[in-house]
C-alpha positions as CSV (number, residue, x, y, z in Angstrom):
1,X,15.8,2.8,-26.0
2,X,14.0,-0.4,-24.7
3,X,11.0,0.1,-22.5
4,X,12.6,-1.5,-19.4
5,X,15.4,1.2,-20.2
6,X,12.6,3.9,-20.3
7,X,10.9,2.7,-17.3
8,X,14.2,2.7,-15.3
9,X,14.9,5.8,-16.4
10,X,11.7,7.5,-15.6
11,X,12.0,5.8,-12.1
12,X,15.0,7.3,-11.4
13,X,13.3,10.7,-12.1
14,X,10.1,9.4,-9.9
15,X,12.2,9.0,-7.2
16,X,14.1,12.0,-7.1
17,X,11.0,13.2,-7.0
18,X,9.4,11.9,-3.9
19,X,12.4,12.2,-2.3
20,X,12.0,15.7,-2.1
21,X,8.3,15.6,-1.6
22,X,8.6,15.8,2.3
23,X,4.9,15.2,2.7
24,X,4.7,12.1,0.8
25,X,8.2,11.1,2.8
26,X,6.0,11.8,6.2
27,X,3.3,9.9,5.1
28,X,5.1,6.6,4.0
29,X,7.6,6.2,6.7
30,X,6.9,8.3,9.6
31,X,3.5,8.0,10.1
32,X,4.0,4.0,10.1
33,X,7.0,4.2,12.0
34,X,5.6,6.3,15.2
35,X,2.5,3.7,15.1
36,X,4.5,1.0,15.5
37,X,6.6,2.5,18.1
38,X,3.2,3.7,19.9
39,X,1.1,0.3,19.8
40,X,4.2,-1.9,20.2
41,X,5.1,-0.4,23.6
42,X,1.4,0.1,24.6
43,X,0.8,-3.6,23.7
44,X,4.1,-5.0,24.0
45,X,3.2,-7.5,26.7
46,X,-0.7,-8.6,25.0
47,X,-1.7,-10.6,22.9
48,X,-4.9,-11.3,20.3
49,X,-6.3,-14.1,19.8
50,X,-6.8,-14.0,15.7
51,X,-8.3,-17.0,14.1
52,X,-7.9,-19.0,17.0
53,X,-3.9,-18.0,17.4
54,X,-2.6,-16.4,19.7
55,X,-0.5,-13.3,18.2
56,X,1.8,-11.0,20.7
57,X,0.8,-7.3,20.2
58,X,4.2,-6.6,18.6
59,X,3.7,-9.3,16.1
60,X,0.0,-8.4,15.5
61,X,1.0,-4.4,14.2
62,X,4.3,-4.9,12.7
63,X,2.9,-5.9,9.7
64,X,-0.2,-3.9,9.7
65,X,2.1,-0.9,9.9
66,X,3.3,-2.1,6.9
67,X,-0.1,-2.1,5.4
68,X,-0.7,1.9,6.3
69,X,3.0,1.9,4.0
70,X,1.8,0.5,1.5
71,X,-1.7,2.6,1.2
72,X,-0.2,5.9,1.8
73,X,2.3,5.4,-0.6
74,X,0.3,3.2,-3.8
75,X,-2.8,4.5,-3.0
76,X,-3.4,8.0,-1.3
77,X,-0.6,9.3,-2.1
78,X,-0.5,8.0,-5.8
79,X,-3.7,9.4,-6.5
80,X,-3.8,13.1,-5.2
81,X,-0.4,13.4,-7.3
82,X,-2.3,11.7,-10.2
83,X,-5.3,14.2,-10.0
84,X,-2.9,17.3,-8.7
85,X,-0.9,16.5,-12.1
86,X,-3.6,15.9,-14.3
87,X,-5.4,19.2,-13.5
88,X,-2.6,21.4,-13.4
89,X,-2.0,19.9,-17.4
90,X,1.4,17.9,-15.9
91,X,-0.1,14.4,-17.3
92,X,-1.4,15.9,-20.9
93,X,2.0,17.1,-21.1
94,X,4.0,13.8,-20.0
95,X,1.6,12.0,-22.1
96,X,2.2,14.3,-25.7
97,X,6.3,13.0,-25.1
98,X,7.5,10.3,-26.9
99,X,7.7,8.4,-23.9
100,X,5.0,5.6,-23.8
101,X,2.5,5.3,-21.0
102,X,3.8,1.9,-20.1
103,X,7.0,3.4,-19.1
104,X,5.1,6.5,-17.0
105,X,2.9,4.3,-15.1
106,X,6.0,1.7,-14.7
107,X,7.9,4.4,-13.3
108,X,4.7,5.4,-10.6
109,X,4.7,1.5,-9.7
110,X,8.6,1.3,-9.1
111,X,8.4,4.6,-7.1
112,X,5.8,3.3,-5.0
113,X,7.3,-0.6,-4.4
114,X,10.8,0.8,-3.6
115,X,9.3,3.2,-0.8
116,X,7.5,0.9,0.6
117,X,10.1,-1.6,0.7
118,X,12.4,1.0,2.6
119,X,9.8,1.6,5.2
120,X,9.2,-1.6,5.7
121,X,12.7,-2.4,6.3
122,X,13.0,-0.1,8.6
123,X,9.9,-1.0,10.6
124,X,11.7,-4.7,10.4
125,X,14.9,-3.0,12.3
126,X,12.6,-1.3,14.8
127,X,10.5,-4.3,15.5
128,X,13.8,-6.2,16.4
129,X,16.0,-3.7,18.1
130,X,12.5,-2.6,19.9
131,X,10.2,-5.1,20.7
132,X,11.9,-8.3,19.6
133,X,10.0,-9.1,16.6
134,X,12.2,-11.4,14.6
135,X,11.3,-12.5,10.6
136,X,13.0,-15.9,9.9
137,X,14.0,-17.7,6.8
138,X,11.7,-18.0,4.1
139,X,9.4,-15.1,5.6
140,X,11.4,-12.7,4.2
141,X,10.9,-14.1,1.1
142,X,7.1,-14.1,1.5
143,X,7.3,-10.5,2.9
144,X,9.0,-8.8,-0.2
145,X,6.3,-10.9,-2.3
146,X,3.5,-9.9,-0.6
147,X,4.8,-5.8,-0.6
148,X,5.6,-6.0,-4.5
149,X,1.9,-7.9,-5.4
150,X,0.1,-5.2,-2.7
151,X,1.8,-1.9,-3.8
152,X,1.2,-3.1,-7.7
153,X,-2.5,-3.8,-6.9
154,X,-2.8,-0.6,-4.9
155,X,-1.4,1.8,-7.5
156,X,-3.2,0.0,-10.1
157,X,-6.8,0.8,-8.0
158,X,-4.8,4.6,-7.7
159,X,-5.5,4.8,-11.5
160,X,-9.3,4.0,-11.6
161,X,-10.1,5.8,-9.2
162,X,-8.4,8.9,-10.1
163,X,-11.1,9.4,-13.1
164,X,-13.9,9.7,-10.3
165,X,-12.0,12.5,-8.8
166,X,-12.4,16.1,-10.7
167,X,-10.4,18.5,-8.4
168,X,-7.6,18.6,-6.4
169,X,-9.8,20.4,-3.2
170,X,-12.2,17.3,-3.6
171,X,-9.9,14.5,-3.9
172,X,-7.6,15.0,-0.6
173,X,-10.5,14.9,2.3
174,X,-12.2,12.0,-0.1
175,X,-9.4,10.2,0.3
176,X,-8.1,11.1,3.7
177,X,-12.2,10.2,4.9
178,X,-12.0,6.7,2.8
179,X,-8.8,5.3,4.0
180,X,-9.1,6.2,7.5
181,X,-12.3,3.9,7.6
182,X,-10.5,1.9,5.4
183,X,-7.9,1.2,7.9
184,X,-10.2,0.5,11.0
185,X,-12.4,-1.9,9.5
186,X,-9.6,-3.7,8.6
187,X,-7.9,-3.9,11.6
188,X,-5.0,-2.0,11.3
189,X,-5.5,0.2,14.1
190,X,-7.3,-1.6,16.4
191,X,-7.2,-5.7,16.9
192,X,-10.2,-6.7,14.3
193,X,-11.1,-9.5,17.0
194,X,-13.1,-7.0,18.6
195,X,-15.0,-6.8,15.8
196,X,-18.6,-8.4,14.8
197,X,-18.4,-11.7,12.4
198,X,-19.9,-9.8,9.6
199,X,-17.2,-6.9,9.7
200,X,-14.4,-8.9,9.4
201,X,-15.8,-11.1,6.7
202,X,-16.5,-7.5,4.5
203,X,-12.5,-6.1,5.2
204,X,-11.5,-10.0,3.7
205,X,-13.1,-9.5,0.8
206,X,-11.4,-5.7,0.7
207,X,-8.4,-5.4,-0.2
208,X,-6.0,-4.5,2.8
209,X,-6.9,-6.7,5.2
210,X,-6.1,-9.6,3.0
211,X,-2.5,-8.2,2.8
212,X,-2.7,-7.5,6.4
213,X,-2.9,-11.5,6.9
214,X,-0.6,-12.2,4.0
215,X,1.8,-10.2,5.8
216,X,1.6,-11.5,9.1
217,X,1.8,-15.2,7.8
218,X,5.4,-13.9,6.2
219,X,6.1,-12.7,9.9
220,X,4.5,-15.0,11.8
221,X,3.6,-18.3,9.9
222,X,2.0,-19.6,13.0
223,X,-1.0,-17.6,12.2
224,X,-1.1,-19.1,8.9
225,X,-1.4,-23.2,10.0
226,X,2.5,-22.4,9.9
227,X,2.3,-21.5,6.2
228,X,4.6,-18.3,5.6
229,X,2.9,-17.6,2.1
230,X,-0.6,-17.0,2.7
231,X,-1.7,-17.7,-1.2
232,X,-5.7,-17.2,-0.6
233,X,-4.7,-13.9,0.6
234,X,-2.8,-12.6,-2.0
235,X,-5.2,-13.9,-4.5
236,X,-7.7,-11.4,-3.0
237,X,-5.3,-8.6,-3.5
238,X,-4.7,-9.5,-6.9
239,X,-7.8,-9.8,-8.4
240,X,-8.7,-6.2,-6.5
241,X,-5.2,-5.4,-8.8
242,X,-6.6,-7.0,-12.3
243,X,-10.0,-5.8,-11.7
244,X,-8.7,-1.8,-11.0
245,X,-6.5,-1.9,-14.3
246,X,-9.5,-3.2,-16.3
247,X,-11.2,0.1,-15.2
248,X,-8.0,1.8,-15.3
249,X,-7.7,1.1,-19.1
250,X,-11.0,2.2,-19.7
251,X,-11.7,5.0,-17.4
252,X,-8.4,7.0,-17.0
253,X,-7.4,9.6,-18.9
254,X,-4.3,12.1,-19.4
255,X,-6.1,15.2,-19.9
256,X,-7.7,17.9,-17.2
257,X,-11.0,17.2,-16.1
258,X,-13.9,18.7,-18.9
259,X,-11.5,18.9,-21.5
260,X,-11.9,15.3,-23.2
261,X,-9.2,13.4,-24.3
């Protein structure tokens, strides 16, 4: 069997499996979906004035609601599963099969892009039927781009940081604390006009709110000089991607924590 027929394969079972995973389902596409549906009707007739453009409060968390997708899904998410599994002996054992680790982490990538994808479809939907955001022509284009490049990049910082992290009881309020700060800094709860010069300029040089723009050029190019892909941007996120699997490579490891190997 190829290793694109193994990575399918062990995507399928991925999946299945966070399909029935009704906290990661939460997480992914409720959680994003009742923000949206909260800040779009509190701020449905605002606006933010963001780089000198003036964006319509609809417009502004549509795609930053896709952000929190994207980070609950490749990131959070991915690594207390990651730890969970490799302290309970899950990854040792995954990792003894015959099945290579390209396909295994393939398989965590897929999971993670096709998740997000769906919620961000359906934030799409809600945003039109809602508040009458609409995504035109080649914006769609620039919005699947910029979901694939930022869920890759996120699950590939999932895997180096997951060595840091020695216990399951550790890992979820590290993380929960980290992204939540995270997620202010860069904006995605609160306008990031509010915020001092020097704040903004350290989230642009982290990696979500680079997407954050990225995305909202793909949905609203006007914010971009009317360029729906916002290359510098995505740039940011992957470097933050290439840097994370250099670590990744030689940090992570299959076995329990204290054990070796």
């Amino acid at each position: 069997m190829s290793t694109a027929s193994l990575i399918v394969h062990q995507s399928r079972y991925d999946l299945r499996t966070f399909l029935r995973d009704p906290r990661a389902r939460a997480m992914t596409l409720l959680v994003p979906l009742v923000l949206l549906v909260f800040f779009g009707a509190v701020f449905k007739n605002q606006s933010f004035t963001i780089s000198g453009t003036k964006i319509p409060g609809a417009y502004y968390y549509l795609p930053r609601t896709m952000v929190l997708a994207v980070s609950s899904a490749a990131l959070s998410n991915m690594i207390i599963t990651l730890v969970a599994e490799r302290e309970s002996g899950a990854l040792k054992r995954r990792r003894a099969t015959p099945v290579p680790p390209i396909a295994l982490i393939g398989g965590d990538i897929t999971t993670s892009t096709v998740s997000v994808i769906t919620t961000a479809i359906v934030l799409t939907v809600v945003g039109w039927l809602a508040f009458g955001t609409h995504v035109h022509g080649a914006g769609f284009a620039a919005l699947l781009l910029a979901l694939v490049v930022g869920a890759a990049a996120l699950c590939s910082l999932a895997y180096a940081i997951t060595p840091f992290l020695t216990s399951v009881d550790s890992a979820g309020p590290m993380i929960m604390i980290t992204t939540i700060v995270l997620n202010l800094i860069s904006g995605l709860y609160a306008p990031d006009s509010i915020y001092p010069a020097w704040l903004r300029d350290i989230a642009l040089v982290l990696p979500l709110r680079p997407l954050a723009l990225a995305l909202q050029a793909a949905v609203l190019p006007s914010a971009n000089d009317d360029h729906t892909f916002a290359w510098g941007y995505l740039g940011i996120v992957v470097a933050w991607g290439v840097v994370a699997g250099v670590v990744a490579v030689r940090k992570f490891t299959w076995a329990p924590s204290g054990t070796g190997g």
